[in-house]
N, C-alpha and C positions, 0 to 999 in steps of 0.2 A: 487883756485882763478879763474873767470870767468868773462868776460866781456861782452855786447852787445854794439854793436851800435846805437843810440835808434837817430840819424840825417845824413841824407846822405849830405846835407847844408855844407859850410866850415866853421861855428860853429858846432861843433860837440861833443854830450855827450854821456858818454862811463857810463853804470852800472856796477860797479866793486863789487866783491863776496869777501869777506874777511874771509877765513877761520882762525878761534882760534880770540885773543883776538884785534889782529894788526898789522898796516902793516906797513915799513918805507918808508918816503916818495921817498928816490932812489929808493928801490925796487919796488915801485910801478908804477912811472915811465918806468921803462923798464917792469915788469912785462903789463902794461895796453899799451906796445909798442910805446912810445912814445920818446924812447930811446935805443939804441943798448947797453947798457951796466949802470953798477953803475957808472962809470965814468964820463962818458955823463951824466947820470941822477947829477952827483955832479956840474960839471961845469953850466947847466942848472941853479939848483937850488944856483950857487953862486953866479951868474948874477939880481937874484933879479926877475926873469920871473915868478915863482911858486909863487900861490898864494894859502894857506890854508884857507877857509869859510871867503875869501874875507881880506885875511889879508896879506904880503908878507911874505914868511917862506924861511928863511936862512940856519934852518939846516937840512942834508942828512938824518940824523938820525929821525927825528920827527915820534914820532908814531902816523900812524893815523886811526881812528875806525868807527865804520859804525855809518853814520847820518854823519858827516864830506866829505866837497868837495874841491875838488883840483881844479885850474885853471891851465891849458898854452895854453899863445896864445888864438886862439878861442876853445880849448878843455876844456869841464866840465867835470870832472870824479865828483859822488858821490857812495859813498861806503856804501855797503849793508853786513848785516850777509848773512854768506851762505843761500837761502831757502827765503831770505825774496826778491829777484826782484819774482815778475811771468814771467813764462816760461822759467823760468833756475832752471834747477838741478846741483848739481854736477856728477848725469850720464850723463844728455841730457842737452850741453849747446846750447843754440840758440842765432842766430845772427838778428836780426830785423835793418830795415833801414827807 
């Protein structure tokens, strides 16, 4: 899994890499650092602040797959298969601002 920063702005969208079929959405959360833990990613998302392709998503567990976007706060995550952002590999990741 691999992220870029693609706005140095305090709305800010992260490209996220999604190796295998999916991700859940705690994990993805702390994985795209947005969270110190699944825990925090649970309480977060029990508050009602995550939002899935503009919808509010409730559970920790939601699996979520590339072409689907996450909201918190001013943060866009949209999630990609491995290989399909340009200028990220899973050898060379890169960070753009």
């Amino acid at each position: 899994m691999r992220r870029r920063n693609a706005s140095p702005s305090s709305a800010r969208a992260i490209d996220f890499e999604i190796r295998g079929e999916h991700i859940a959405l705690d994990a993805l959360l702390k994985a795209a650092g947005l969270t110190g833990s699944g825990g925090e990613g649970k309480v977060l998302i029990a508050g009602g602040t995550v939002r899935v392709d503009g919808a509010v998503e409730l559970r920790r567990g939601c699996k979520l797959r590339p072409g689907q976007r996450v909201e918190v706060g001013p943060v866009r995550i949209r999630l990609h298969a491995v290989g399909a952002v340009p200028g990220i590999t899973p050898e060379h990741p890169q960070t753009r601002a």
